[in-house]
Legacy VTK file of the C-alpha trace (Angstrom):
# vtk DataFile Version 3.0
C-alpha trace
ASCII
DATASET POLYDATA
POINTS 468 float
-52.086 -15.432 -28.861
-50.767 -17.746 -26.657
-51.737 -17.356 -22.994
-49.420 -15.929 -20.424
-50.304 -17.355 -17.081
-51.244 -20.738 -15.891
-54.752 -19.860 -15.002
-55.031 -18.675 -18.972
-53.562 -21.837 -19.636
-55.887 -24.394 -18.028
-59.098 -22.237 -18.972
-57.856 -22.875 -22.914
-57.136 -26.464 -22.261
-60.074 -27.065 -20.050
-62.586 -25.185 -22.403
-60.746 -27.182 -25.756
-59.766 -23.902 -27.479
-56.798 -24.952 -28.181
-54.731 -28.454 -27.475
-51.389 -29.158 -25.443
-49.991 -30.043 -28.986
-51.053 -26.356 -30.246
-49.751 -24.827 -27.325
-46.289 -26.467 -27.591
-46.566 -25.874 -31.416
-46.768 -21.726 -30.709
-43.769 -21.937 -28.685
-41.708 -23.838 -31.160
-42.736 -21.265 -33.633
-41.735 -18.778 -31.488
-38.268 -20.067 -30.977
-37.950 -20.053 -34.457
-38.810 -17.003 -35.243
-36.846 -15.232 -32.669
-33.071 -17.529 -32.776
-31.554 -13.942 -33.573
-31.479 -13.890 -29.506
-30.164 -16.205 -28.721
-32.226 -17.657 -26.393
-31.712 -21.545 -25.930
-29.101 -23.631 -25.930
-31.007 -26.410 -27.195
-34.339 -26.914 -28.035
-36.346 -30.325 -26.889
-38.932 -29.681 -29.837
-39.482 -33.671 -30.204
-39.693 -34.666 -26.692
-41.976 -31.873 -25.663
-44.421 -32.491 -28.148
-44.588 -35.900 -27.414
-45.497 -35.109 -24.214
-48.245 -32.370 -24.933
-49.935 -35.659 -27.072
-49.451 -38.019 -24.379
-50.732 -34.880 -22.029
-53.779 -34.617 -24.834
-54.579 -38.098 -24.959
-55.332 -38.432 -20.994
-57.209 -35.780 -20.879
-59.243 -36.954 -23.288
-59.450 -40.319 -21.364
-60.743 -38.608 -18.468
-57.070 -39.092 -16.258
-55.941 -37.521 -13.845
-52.981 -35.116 -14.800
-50.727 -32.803 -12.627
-51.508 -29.478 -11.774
-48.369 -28.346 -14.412
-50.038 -30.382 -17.113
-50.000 -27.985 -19.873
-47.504 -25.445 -18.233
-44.319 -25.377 -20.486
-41.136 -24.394 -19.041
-37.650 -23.820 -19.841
-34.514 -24.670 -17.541
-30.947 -22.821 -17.347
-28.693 -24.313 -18.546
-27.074 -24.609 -15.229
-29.969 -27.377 -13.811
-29.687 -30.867 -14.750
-32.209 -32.833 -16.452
-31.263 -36.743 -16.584
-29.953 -37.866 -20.864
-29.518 -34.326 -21.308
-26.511 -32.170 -21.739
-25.622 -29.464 -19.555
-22.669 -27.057 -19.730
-23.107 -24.162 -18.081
-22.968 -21.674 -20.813
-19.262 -23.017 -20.784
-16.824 -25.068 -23.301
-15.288 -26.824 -20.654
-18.410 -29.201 -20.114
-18.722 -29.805 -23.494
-20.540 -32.715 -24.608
-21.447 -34.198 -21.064
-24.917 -35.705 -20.489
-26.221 -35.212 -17.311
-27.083 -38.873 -15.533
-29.614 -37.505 -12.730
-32.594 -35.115 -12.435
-32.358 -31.600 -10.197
-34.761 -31.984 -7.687
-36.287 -28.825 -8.563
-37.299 -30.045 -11.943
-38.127 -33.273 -10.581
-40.588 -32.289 -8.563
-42.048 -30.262 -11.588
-41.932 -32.741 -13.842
-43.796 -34.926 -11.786
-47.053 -32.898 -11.945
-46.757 -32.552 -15.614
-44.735 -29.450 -16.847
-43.441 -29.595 -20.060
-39.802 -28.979 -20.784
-38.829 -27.346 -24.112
-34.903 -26.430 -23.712
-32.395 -24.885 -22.051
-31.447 -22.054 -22.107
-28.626 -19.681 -22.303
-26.584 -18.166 -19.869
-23.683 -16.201 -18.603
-20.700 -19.474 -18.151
-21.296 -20.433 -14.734
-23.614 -18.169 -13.712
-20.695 -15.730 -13.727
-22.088 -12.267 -15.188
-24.634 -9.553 -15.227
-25.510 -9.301 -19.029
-25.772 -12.749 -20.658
-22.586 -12.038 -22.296
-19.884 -14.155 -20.927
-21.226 -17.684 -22.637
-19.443 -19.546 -24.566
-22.623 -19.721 -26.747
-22.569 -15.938 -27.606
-25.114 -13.234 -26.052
-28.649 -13.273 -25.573
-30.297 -10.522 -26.521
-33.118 -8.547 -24.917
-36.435 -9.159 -26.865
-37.140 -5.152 -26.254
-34.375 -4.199 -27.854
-31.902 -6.985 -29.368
-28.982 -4.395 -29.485
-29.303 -4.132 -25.352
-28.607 -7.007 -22.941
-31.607 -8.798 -20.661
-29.823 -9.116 -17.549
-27.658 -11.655 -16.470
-26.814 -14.117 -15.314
-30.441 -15.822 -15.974
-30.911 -13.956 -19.565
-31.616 -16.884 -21.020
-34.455 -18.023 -19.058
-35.687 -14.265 -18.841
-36.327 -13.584 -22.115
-37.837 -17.422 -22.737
-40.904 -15.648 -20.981
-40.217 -12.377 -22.120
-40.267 -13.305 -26.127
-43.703 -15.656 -25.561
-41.386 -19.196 -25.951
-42.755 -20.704 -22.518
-44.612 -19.796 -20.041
-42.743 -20.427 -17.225
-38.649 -20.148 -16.641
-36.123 -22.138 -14.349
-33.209 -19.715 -13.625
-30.349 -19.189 -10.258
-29.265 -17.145 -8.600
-25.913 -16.276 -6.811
-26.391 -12.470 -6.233
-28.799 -11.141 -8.307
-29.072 -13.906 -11.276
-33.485 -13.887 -11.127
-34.278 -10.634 -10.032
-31.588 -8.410 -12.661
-32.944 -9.747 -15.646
-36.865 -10.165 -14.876
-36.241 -6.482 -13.999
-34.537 -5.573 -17.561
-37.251 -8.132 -19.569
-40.235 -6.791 -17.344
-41.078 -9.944 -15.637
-41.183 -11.144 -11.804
-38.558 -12.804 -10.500
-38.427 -14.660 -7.573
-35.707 -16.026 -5.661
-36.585 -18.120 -2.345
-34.964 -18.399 1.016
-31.858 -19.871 0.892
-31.923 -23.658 1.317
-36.069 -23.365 0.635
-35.500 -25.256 -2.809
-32.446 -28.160 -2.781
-29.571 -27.027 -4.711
-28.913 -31.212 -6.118
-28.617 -30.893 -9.455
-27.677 -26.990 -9.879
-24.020 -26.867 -10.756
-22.745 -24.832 -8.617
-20.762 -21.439 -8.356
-21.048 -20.341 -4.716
-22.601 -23.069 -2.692
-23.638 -20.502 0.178
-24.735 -18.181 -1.871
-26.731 -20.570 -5.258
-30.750 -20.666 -5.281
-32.957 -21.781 -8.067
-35.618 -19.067 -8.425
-38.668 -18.246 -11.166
-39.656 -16.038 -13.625
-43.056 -15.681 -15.301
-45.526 -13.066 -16.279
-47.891 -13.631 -13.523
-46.805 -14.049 -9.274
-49.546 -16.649 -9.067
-47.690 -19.016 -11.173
-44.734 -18.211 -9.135
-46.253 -19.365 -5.851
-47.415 -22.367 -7.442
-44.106 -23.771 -8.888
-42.468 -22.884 -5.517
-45.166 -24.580 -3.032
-44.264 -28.156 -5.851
-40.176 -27.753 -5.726
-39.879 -26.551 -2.541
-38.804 -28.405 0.704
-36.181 -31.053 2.488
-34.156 -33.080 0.375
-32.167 -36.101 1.556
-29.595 -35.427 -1.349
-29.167 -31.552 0.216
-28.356 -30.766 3.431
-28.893 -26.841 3.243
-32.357 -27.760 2.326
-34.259 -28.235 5.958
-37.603 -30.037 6.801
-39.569 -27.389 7.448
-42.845 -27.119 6.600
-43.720 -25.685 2.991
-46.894 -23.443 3.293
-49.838 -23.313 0.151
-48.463 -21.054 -1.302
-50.730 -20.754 -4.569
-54.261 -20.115 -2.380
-55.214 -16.998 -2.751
-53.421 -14.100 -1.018
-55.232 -12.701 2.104
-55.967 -8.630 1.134
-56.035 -5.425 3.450
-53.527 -5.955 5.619
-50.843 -2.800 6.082
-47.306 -3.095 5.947
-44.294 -2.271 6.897
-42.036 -0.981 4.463
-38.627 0.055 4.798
-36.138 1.486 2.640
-32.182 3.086 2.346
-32.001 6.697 2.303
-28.499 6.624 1.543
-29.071 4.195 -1.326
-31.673 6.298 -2.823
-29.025 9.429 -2.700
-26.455 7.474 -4.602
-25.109 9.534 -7.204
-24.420 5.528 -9.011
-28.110 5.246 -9.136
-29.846 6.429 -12.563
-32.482 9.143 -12.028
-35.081 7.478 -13.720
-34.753 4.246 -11.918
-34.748 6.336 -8.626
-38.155 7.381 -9.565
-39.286 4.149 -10.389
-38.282 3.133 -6.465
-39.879 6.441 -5.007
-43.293 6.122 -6.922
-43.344 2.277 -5.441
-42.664 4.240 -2.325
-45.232 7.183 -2.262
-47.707 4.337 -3.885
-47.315 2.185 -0.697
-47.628 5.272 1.368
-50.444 6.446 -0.431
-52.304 2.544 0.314
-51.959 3.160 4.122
-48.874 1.173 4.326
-46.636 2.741 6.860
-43.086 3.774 4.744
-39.494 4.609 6.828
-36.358 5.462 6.474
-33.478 3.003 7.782
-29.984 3.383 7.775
-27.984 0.726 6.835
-24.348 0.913 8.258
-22.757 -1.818 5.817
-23.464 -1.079 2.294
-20.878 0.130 1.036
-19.255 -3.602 2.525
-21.589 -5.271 0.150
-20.100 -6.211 -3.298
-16.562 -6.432 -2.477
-17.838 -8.924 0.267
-19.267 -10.854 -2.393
-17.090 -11.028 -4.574
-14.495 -11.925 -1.898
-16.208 -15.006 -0.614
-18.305 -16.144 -4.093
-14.687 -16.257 -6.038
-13.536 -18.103 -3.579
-16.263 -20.735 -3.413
-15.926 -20.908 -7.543
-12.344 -21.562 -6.844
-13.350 -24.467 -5.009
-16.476 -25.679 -6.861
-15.119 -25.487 -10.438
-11.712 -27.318 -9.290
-13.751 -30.411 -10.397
-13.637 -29.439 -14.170
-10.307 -31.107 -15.003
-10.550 -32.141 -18.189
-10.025 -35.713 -16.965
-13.263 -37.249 -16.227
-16.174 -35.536 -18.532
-16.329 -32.425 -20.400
-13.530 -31.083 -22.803
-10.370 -31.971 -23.193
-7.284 -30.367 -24.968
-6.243 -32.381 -28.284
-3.043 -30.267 -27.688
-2.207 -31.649 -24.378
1.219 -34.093 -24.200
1.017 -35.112 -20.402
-1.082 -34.896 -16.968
0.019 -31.445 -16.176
-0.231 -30.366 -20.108
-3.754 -31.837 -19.781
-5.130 -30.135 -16.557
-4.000 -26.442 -17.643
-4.429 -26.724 -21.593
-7.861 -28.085 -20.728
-8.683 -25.426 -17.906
-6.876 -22.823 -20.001
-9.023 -23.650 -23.496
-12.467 -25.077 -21.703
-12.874 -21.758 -19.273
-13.851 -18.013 -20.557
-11.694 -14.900 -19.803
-14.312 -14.178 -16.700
-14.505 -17.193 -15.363
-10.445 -17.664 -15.219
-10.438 -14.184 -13.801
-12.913 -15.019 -10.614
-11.259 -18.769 -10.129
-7.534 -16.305 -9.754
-9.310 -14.436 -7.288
-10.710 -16.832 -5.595
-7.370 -18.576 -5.158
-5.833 -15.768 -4.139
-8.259 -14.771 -1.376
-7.948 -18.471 0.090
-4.171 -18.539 -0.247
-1.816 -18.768 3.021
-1.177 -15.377 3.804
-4.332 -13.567 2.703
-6.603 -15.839 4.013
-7.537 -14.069 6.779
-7.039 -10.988 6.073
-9.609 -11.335 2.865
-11.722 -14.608 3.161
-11.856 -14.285 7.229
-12.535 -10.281 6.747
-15.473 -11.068 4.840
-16.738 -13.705 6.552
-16.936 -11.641 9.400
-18.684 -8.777 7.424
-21.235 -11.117 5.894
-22.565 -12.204 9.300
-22.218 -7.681 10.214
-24.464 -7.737 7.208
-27.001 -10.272 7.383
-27.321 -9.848 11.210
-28.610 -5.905 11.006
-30.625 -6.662 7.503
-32.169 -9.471 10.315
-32.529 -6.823 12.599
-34.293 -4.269 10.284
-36.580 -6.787 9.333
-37.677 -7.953 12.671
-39.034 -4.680 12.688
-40.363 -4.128 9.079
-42.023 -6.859 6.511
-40.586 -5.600 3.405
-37.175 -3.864 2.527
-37.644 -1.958 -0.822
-34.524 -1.617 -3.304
-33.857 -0.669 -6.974
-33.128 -3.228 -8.538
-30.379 -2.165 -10.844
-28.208 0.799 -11.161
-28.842 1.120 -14.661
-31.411 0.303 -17.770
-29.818 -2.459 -19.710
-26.995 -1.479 -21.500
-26.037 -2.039 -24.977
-24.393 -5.611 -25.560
-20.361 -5.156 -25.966
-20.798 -2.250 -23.941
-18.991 -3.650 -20.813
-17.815 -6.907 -22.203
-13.944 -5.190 -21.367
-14.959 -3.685 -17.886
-15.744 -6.050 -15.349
-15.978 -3.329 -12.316
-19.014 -2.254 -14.181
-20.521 -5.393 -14.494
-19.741 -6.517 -10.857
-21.922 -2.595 -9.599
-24.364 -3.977 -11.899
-25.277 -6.318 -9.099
-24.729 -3.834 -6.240
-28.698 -3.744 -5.174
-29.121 -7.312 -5.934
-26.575 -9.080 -3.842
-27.819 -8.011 -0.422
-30.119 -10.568 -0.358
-27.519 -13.502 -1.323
-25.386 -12.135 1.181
-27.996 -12.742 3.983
-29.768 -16.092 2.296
-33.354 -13.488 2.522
-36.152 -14.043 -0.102
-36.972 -11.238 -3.063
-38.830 -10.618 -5.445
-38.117 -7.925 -8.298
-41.960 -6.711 -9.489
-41.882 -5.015 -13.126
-43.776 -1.768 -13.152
-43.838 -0.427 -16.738
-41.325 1.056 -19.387
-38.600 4.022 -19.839
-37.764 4.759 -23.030
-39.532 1.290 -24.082
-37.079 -1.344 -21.526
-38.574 -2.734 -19.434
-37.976 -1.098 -15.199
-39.236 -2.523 -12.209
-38.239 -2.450 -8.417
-37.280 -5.471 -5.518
-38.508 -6.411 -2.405
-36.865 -8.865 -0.032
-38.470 -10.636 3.391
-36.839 -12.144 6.029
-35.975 -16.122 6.195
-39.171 -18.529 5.701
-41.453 -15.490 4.941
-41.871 -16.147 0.668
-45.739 -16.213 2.049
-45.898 -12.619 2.743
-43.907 -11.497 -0.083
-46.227 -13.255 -2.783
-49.347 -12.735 -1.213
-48.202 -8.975 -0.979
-47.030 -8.549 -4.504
-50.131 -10.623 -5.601
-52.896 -8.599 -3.820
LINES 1 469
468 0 1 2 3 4 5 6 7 8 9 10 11 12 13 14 15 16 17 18 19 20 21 22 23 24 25 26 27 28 29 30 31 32 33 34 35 36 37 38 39 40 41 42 43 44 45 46 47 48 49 50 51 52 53 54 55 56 57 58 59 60 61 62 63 64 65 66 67 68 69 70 71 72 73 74 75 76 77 78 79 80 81 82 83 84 85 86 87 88 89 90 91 92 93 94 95 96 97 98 99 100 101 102 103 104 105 106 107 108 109 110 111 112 113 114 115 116 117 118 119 120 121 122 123 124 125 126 127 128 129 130 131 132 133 134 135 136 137 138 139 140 141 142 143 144 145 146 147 148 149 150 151 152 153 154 155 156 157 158 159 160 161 162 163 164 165 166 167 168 169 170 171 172 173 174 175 176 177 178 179 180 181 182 183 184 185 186 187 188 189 190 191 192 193 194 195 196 197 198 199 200 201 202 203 204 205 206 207 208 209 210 211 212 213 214 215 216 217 218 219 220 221 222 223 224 225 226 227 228 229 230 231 232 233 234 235 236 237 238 239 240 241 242 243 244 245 246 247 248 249 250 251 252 253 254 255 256 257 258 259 260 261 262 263 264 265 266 267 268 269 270 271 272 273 274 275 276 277 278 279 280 281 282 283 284 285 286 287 288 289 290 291 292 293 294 295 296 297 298 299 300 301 302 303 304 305 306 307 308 309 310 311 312 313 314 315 316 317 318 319 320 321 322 323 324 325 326 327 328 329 330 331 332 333 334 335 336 337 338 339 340 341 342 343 344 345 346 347 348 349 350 351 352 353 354 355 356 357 358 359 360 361 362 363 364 365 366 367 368 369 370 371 372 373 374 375 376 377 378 379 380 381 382 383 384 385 386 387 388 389 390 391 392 393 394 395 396 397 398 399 400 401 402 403 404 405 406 407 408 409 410 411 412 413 414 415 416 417 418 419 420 421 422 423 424 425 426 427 428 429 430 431 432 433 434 435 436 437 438 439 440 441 442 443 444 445 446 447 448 449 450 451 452 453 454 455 456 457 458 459 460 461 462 463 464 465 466 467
């Protein structure tokens, strides 16, 4: 049994019960014996076990290694990791190599984590199921005829199946949190701007984080207090001060919890999941935490605000993929104009094209204002009176999904479906806030859990809280 947290992890090195070599090793086999979901892209089989003996070898020297040394992780497929490819779950970036390191996984890599692939996603982070890749769907290791969650479904069920201990996902408005929820993992997705963005490829600049997912918080807060803070190559990423956040979490302290009557009414909520939100709830209550009721006057503002402004930023951001400099080109193409919409045309999926229209649409003279300014102006409504609640309150509690993962195909011809998918999950996007989705158990064996979010800069209180 391989172990499942990084504490587990060091004990079994440390003690010599098993090597970094076995340990990477178990994970290979466990890729192999579960490619029926789909999980990775590509597998760095040679290059991680190269490491794990260079990892054995100093420790067996008496060096010095990082405090990841042992900790194997995989990366989306979105995050670039210099002489390898990335493609974003998408045909248009076929073939290309990346020529830098994210930050993110720079910072990891320097205190020794191990990288064994990357995985599979929804093409350019664009989906709710893991289904829109040009790869094919991943499937959910509790039941490989239901999706894991998307867009990060990849990464989630790299933990969830036992192939790493550790995953790199993003997320643009829901992306961590949806699928930890449907593998039964946490997922963690930081303050806005907490982690640089240099070297995710982007989808909504305003709205992209890299978050975590992994069996146990702890090893949450300690990948976050490595790969977080100021970067020179990001400006959304400020200097401020990144607290410890792997000590150990202070205990006893009350909280204050609030939550959305209105959202736990909604007829679009499942009644099972409602419970799942209402035991957290009563639980809290129950612990001495103090538990109210807050009405929030926007919700109903929240996804088509989203979708407004995040189609338009993909309109923007994936204007680069031209089929000129890298990625695929169309053999079919006769001249420059052939080239740019064959290429676009061929190299982009049906979902993608359909948010890049919208997004061109929304930012077009004559609607500009009336749909890109609207929502503008309703993202700062939003964010300002989440802000407000929260000056008040520690925690906001939400469900995390409407919905138990559905079966894959299911929704692959209804994208309204897949957009409410996200409807609990985008809040937090919308206002840059930090949240965590905390698995609680099982209905009818998949996996359920609940979210919490924080305000800005306060990914201290939410671990510690979750972790106590």
């Amino acid at each position: 049994m391989l172990p499942k947290s990084i504490a587990a992890t060091r004990e079994a090195l440390d003690s010599g019960k098993m090597t970094t070599v076995d340990l990477v090793r178990g994970y290979l086999r466990a890729i192999e014996a579960q490619r029926h979901l789909n999980v990775y892209v590509e597998v760095f089989d040679e290059e991680a076990l190269a490491e794990a003996a260079r990892q054995d070898e100093a420790r067996s020297a008496g060096a010095q290694l990082g405090r990841l040394a042992g900790v194997v992780i995989s990366i989306k497929d979105v995050i670039c990791y210099a002489g390898h490819g990335v493609s974003a779950g998408s045909r248009i970036l076929e073939g290309f190599v990346s020529p830098y390191t994210a930050t993110c996984l720079e910072r990891l890599l320097a205190e020794d984590a191990i990288v064994i692939g990357r995985t599979n996603c929804d093409e350019f982070a664009m989906g709710s199921g893991n289904e829109n890749s040009h790869y094919g769907p991943t499937r959910n290791a509790a039941d490989p005829a239901r999706v894991p969650g998307g867009s990060s479904g990849g990464a989630a069920v790299s933990v969830q199946a036992g192939t790493c201990l550790l995953a790199l996902g993003s997320s643009t408005g829901g992306s961590v949190r949806q699928p930890a929820s449907f593998c039964g993992l946490y997922g963690f997705k930081p303050t806005y701007g907490r982690i640089s963005r240099h070297g995710l490829i982007a989808y909504g600049s305003s709205f992209d984080q890299i978050g975590f997912l992994a069996h146990d918080p702890a090893d949450i807060a300690l990948a976050l207090e490595i790969s977080a803070g100021a970067d020179p190559y990001d400006g959304t990423a400020p200097n401020k001060i990144v607290p410890p956040y792997s000590r150990p979490p202070a205990s006893g302290e009350k909280k204050k919890i609030a939550y959305f009557p209105e959202v736990m009414a909604s007829d679009g909520l499942a009644p099972h999941l409602r419970a799942v939100a209402q035991n957290a709830l009563d639980e809290f209550r129950n612990e001495g935490h103090e538990v109210t009721a807050v009405t929030f006057d926007y919700f109903d503002y929240v996804v088509p605000t989203y979708y407004v402004l995040t189609t338009a930023e993909a309109s923007s951001n994936l204007s680069r993929f031209d089929g000129m400099r890298y990625g695929y080109r169309s053999p079919e193409a006769r001249d420059l104009q052939d080239t740019y919409t064959k290429s676009r045309s061929e190299g982009f999926g049906t979902e993608v094209q359909r948010r890049i229209l919208l997004g061109t649409f929304v930012l077009s003279s004559g609607y500009y204002d009336a749909y890109y300014g609207q929502a503008q102006r309703a993202r700062r409504l939003i964010r300002d009176q989440l802000r407000n609640i929260l000056a008040e309150h520690d925690f906001i509690l939400m469900p995390v999904s409407p919905s138990l993962p559905w079966l894959v195909g299911e929704q692959v011809d209804d994208p309204v479906a897949n957009y409410l998918a996200d409807i609990y999950t985008v809040i937090a996007n919308l206002a840059g806030l930090p949240a965590v989705a905390v698995p609680t158990g099982e209905i009818d064996q998949l996996p359920v859990g609940y979210q919490l979010m924080a305000d800005h800069w306060r990914e201290q209180d939410l671990l510690d809280f979750i972790r106590s």
